[in-house]
KEDODREN-188456 format. One record per atom (N, C-alpha, C): z, y, x; residue in three letters. Coordinates in steps of 0.2 Angstrom, whole numbers, plus 5000, padded with zeros to 4 digits. Layout:
N
ZYXala
...
***
This chain:
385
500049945004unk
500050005000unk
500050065004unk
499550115005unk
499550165008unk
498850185010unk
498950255012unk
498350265015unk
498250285023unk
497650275026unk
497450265034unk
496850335034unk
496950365037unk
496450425041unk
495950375044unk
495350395041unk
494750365046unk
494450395052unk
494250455049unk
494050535049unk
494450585048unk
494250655051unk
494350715047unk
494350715041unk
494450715036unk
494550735028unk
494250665025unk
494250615030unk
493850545027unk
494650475026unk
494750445021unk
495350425020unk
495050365017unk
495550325020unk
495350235016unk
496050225011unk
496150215005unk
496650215003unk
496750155000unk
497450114998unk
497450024998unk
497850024992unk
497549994986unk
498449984982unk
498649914980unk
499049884982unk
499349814977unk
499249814970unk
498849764970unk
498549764962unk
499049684959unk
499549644964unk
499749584962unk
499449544964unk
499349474960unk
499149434962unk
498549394959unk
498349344959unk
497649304954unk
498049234953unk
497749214949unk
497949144945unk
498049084952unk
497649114957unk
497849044965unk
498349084969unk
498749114966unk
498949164972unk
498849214975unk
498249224975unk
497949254982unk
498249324978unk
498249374984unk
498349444984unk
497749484984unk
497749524976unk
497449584975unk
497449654975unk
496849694979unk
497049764981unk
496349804979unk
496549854977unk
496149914976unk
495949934981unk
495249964984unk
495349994988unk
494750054988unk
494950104990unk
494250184991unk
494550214994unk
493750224998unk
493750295003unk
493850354998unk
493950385000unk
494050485000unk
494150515006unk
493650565001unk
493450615005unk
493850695003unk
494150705009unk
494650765006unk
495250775011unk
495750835009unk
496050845014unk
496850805015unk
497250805019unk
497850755019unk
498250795012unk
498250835009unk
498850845003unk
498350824997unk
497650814999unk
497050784992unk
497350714991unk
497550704998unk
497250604999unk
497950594995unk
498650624997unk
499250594994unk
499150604985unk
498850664983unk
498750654976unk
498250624973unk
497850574976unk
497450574974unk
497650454974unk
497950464977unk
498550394979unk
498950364972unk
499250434973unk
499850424967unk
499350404960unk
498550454960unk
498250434954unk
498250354953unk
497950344959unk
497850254958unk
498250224957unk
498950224960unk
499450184959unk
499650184952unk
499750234948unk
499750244942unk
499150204939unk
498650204940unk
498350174937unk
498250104939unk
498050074945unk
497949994947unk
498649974948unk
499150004949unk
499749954955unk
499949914951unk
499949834952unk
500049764949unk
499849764942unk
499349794943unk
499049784935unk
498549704936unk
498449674941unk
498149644940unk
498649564942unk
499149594940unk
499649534944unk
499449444937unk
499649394940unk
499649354938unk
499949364928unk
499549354923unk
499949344918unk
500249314916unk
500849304913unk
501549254912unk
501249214910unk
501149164911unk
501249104907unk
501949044906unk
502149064899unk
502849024899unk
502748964899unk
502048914899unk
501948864898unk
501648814904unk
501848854910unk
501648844917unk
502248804920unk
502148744920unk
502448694924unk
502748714931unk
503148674935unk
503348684942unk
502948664945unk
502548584942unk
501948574946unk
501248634949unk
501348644942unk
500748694942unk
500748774948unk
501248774946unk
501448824951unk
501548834957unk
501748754960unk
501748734966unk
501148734969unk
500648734966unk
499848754970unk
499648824970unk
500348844966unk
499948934968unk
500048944972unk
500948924975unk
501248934980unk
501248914986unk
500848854986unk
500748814991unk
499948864994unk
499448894988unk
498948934992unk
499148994995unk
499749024993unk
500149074995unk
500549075003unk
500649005004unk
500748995010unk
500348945014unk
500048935012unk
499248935018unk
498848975019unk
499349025018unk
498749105020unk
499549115024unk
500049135022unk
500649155025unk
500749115031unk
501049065033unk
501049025037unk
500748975040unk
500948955046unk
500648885051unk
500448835047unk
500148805051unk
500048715047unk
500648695048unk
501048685053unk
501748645054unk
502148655048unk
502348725045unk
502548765041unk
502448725032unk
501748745033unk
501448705028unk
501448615025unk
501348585032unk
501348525032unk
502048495029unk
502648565030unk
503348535032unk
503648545022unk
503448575022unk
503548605013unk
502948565007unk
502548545009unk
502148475007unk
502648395009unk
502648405013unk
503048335012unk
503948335008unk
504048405008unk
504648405004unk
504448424998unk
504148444995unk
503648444988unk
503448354985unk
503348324988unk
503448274985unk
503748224982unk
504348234987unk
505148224983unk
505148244978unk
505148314977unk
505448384971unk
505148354963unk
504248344966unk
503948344959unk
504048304956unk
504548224957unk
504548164953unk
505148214945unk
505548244947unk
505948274948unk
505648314943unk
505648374946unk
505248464942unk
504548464940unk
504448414942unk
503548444942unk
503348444934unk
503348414928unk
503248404922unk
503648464917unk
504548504922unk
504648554917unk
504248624919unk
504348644913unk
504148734912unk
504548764916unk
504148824922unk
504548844927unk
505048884922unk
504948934916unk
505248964913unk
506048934910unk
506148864910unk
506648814907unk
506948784910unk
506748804919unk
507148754923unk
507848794924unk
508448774925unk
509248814922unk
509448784929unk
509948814931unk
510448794936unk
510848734934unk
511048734929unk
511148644928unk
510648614930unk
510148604927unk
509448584929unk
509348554938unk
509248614941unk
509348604947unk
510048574951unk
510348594948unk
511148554950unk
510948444951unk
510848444943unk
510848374943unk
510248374950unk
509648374950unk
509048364954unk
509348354961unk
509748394964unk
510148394967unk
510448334973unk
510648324965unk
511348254963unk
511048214966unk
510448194961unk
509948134961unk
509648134969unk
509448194970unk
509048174978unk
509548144983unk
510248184982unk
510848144988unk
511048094987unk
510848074979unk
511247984978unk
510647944979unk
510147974982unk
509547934981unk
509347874977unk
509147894970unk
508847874964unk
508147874963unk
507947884966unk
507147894969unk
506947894974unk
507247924980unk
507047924984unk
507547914990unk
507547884996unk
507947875001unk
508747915001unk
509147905001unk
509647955002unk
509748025006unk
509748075007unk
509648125011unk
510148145013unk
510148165019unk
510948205025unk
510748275022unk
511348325021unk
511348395020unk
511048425024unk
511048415029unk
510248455032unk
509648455030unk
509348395027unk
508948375023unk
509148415014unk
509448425014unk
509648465004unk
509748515007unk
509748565013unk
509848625014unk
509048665015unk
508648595016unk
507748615016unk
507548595008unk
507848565004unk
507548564998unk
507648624994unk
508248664995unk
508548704993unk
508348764995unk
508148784999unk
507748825005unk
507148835000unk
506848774999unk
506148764998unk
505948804993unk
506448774986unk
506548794980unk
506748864977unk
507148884982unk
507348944982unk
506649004981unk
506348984989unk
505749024990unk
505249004985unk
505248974981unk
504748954976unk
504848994970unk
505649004968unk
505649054962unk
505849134964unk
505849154970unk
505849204973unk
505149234973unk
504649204973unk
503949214975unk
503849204965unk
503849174962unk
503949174957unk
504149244952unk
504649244955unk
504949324953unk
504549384954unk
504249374962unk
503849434965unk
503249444961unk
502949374960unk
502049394954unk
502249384946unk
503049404946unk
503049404939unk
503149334935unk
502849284937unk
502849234931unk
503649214929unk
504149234933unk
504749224931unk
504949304929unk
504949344923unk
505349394922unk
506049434928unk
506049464933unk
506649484935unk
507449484932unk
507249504926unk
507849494923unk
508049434920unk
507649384921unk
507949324920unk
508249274926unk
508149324932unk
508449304939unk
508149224942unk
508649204947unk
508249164949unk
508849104947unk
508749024946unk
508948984945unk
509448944950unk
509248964955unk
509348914961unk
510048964966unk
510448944963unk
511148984965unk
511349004971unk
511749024975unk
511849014979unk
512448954979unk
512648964975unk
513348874972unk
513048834974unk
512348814973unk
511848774974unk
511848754983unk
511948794985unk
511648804993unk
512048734994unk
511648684999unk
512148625001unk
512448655009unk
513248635010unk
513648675013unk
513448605020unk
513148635025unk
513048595033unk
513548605037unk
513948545038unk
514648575045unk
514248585051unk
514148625054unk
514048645061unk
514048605066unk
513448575068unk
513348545075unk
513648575081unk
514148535085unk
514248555089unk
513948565097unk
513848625098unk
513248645103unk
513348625110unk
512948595114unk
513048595120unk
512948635126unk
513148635130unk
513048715134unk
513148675142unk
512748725147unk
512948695155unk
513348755154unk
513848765156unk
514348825160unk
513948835166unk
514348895169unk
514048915177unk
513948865182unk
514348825184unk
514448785190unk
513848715188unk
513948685180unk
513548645181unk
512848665180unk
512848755179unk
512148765179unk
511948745188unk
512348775190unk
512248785196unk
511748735200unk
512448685197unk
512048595200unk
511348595197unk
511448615193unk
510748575191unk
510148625195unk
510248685195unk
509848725200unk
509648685206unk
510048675208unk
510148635214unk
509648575218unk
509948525208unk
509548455210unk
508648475209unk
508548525206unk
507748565201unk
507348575209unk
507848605213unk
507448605222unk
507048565223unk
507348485220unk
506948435223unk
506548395218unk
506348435213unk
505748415211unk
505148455210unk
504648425208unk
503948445208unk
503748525205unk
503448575209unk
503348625207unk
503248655200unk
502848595196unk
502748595189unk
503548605185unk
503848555187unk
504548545183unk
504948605184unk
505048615192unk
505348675195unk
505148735190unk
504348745187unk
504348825184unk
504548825176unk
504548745174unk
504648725167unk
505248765166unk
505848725168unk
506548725169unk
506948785169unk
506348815176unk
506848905176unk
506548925173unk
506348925170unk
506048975165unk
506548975159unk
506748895155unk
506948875151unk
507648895153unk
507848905159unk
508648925160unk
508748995159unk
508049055164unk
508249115162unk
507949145157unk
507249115154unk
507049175148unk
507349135143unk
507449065140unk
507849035135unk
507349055129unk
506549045130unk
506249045125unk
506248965120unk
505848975117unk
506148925111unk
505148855115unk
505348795113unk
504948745117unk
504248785115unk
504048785110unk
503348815105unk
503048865108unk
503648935111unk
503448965115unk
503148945122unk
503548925125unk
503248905132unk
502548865131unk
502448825127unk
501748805126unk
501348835127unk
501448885119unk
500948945119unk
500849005126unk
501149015131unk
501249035137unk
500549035141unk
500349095141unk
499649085145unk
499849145152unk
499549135155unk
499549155164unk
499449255163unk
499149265158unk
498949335156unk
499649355153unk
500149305152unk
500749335149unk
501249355153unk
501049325160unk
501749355165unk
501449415169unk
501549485167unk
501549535171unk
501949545180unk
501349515184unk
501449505192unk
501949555193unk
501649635191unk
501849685194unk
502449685193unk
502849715187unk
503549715183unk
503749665184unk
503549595184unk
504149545184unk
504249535178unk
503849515174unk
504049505166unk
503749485163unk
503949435156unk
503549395153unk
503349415146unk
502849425143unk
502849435135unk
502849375130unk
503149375127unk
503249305123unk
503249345114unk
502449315111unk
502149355108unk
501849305102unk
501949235105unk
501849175100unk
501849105101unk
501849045096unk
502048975097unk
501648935095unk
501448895098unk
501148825098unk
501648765096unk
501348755090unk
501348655091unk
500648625088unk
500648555090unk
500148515089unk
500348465084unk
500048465077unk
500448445070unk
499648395068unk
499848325069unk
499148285067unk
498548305072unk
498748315076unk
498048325082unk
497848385082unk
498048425077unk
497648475075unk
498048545080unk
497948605084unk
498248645086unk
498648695079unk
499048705082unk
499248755076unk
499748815082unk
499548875082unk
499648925086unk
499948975079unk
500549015081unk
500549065074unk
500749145080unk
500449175080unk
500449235082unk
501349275078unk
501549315083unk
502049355080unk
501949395075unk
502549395070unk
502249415063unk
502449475063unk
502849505070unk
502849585068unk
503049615076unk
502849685075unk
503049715082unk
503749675085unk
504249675081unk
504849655084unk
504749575087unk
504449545082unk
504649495086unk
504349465094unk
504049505094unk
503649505102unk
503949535107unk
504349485111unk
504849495115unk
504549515123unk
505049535127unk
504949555133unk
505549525137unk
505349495142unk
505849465146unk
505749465155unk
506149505157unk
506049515165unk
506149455169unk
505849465174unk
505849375179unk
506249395185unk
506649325187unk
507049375194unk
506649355200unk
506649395207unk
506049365210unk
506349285212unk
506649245211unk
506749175212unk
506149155208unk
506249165200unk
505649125197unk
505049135199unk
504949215198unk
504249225201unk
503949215208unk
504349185210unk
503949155217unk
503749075216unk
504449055211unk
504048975209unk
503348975204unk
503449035202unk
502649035195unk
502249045199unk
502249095206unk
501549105209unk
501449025214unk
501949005216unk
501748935217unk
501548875216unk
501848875208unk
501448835203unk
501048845200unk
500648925202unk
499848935197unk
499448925205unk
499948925212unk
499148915218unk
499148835216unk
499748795212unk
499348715213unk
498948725209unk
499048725204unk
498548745196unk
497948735197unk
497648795203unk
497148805203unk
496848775207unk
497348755213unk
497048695216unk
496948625214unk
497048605208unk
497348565203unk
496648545200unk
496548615197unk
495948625191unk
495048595198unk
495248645203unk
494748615208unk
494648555208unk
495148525209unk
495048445211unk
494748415204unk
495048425199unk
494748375193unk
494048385191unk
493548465192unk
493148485193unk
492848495183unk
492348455181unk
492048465174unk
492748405168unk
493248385173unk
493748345168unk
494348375168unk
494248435169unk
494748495166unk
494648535160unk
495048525157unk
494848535149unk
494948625149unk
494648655147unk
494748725151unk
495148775145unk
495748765146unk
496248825143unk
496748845149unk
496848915149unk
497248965153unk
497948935151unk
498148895147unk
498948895148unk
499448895155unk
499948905154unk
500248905161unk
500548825162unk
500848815155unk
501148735154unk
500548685151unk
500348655154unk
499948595151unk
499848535152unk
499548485149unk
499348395150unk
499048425161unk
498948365163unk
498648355168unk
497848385169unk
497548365162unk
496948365159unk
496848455158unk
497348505158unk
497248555155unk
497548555148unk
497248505146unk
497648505136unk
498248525135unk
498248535129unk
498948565127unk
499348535127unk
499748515130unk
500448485132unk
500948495123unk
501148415125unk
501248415119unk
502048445116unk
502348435111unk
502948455107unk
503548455110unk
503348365114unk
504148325115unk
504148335123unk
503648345126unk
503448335133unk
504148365137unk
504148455135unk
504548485138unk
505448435139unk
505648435131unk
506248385131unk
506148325137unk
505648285138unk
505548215142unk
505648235147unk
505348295148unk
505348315159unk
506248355157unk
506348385154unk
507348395157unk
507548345156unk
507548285152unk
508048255149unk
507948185158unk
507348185158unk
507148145165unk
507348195172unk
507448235173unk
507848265178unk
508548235177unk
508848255172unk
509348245170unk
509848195171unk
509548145169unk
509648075171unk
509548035178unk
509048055180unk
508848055190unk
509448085195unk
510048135190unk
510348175195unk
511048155191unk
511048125185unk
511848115182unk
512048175178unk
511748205176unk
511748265173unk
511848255166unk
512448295161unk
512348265155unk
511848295151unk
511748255147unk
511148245144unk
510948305137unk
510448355135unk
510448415131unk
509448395129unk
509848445125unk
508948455121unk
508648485125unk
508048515124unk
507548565127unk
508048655125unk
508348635117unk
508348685113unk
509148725114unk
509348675117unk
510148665121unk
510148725126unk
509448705133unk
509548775138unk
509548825133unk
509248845130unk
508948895127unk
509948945125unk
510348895123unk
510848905123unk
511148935127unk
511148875132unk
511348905140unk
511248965140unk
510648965140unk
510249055143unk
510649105140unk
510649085137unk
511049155131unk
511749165132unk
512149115133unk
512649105136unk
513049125142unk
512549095148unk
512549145154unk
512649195153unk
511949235150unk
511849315151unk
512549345148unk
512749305142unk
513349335139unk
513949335143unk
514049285146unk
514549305151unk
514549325155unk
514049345159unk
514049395164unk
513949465162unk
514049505154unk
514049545153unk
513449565151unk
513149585151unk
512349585146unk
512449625141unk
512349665141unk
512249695131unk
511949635129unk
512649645123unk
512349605115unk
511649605114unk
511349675111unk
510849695110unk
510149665113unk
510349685119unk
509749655126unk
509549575123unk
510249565122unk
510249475125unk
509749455115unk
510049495112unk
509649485105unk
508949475105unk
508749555107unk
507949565108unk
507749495111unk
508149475119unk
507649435125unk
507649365120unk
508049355115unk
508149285114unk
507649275106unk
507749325103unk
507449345097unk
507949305090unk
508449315093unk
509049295089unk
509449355086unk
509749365079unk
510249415079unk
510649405083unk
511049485081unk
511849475085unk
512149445082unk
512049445074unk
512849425071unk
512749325072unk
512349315074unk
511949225074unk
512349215083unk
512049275087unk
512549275092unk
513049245093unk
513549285089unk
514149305090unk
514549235085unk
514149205081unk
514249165077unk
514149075082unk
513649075087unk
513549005090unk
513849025097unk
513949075098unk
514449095107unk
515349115107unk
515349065103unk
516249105100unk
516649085107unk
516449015111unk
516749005114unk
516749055123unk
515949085122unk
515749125127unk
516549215125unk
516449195121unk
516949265117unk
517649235121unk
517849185119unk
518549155121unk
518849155128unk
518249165134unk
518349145139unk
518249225141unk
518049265138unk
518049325139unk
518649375139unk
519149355133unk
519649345132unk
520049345136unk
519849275139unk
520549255146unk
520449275152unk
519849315151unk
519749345158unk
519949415159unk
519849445150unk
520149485151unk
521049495152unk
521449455152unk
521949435153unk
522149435161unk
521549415164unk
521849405172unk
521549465174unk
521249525169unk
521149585174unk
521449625173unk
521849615169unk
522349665166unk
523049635171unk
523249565174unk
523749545177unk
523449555183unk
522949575185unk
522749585194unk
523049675192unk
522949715187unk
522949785186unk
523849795189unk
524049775185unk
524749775184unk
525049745191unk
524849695194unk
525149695201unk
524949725205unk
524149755205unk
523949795210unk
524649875208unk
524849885205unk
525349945203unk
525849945206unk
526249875205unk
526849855208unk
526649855216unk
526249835219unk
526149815225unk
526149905228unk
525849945223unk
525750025227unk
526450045224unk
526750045220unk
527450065218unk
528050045226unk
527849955227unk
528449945233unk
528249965239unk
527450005239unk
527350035247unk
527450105246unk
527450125242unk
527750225242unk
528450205244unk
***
């Protein structure tokens, strides 16, 4: 919604008209011709006139099956395939279930029982609450997006409660502390330049696995020392699925220290000398991390190479998504703005402050012994006056 300066007195102007019967988004659009206080009144005119007028018509008689395809083309224009494939496969569960009521009739009792049934599994397998906290999820955004093209009225709100929400106890997070970061630094000396750039990377930028994939060599700025991390890859049925960042923020910037950067320029001279050697049997993508072949290196890959260091040197054993942890934990103990560490990691604060409690606690005790060095340092100058 809004208007773009093409030109001097030339104006492209755009209005939300809602949506069409497959979901798809409908927009108004005209040039004008005229000056910047024309184009605002001349805006407002159409918005009065087109804005959501062309939104979906209610149908009280519209199924949750039914719906489900509008929703489902709504986010295959919105999100990835992974994304996509992952809300299809939990749709299939739902609709033995909803699919046959009128979206207009399904009531919070309703979904309560559905619920019931999915965790005592009566149809289908039994399900862990991490599992009823994606069907819930699903469902949620299903009549939210409902609400948004109108076919559920606003004021008859959304059904899917927050009472609903299924309560997940908290996995307990695994973290290296400083020393056993250390070691592992240590034993990483001794292996292969490839693993070497994986790992520190994973230790200091604490990107998420998707990104590192997605990582191309035009992403590390030689000069500054720093890497942009601007979107994610996974490979879902053979098929590539990249999702670019879906907003200025979330395109992060993370400085390199010169230790990494000297391992990155050392594992793109193999690279290239790598790529030489294979010659017409290198599959030609610029990733920085990839198969042998050049291809894109797969989902679990990163996981397999720490988890195999790991084990070679007696190290206890973490996810991929575990350093990622680490990393943030570090920086937090060594004092780091909150903030900083937000932006580098692309996590909130309050999500921070909520998986790093123990990073807080040890902060605590530290503050304690700086406050007991303060006070003898007092004493010690009190008994020499």
């Amino acid at each position: 919604m809004g208007y773009t300066r093409i030109t001097n007195n030339k104006y492209k102007i755009i209005i939300e008209c809602g949506y069409d019967e497959f979901g798809n988004r409908q927009r108004k659009t005209e040039v004008f011709h005229g000056t910047a206080a024309e184009v605002k009144v001349r805006e407002a005119e159409l918005i009065k006139k087109y804005y959501h007028k062309g939104n979906v018509s209610r149908n009280k008689d519209m199924t949750f099956e039914q719906f489900s395809k509008i929703y489902m083309n709504y986010c295959k224009v919105k999100h990835g395939i992974k994304t996509v494939k992952k809300k299809e496969s939990l749709l299939k569960d739902i609709l033995p279930f909803l699919g046959k009521r009128k979206m207009t009739k399904i009531t919070t009792p309703i979904l309560s029982r559905l619920y019931l049934q999915l965790k005592k599994g009566e149809r289908v397998e039994t399900r862990s609450d991490v599992m009823m906290l994606e069907y819930y999820k699903l469902i949620n955004a299903m009549f939210v997006y409902a609400i948004d093209i109108e076919q559920i009225l606003p004021k008859d709100g959304n059904p899917n409660i927050d009472k609903l929400r299924p309560k997940v106890k908290k996995k307990k997070r695994k973290f290296y502390d400083i020393p056993l970061t250390v070691k592992f630094l240590s034993c990483l000396n001794n292996e292969n330049i490839k693993y070497q750039a994986l790992l520190l990377m994973a230790i200091e930028v604490g990107a998420r696995s998707g990104e590192f994939l997605a990582l191309r060599w035009q992403d590390i700025d030689w000069e500054n020392k720093k890497v942009i991390i601007d979107n994610s890859l996974a490979v879902v049925d053979g098929v590539i699925d990249e999702e670019d960042a879906k907003t200025d923020d979330s395109v992060r910037t993370h400085y390199i220290s010169d230790a990494t950067i000297e391992v990155l320029k050392e594992y793109k001279k193999w690279q290239d000398e790598h790529i030489k050697k294979l010659g017409d049997k290198w599959i030609g993508t610029d990733r920085i991390f990839t198969q042998r072949n050049g291809e894109h290196m797969n989902n679990g890959t990163p996981l397999k190479i720490l988890q195999k260091v790991q084990a070679k040197y007696g190290l206890p054993k973490t996810t991929f998504h575990e350093m990622r942890h680490t990393s943030a934990s570090i920086k937090m103990f060594k004092g780091i703005d909150l903030k900083a560490i937000s932006e580098m990691q692309g996590t909130s604060i309050k999500l921070l402050m909520e998986l790093y409690t123990h990073v807080f606690d040890d902060a605590k005790k530290e503050s304690a012994n700086i406050f007991n060095d303060l006070i003898n340092s007092s004493r010690v100058t009190n008994e020499t006056k």
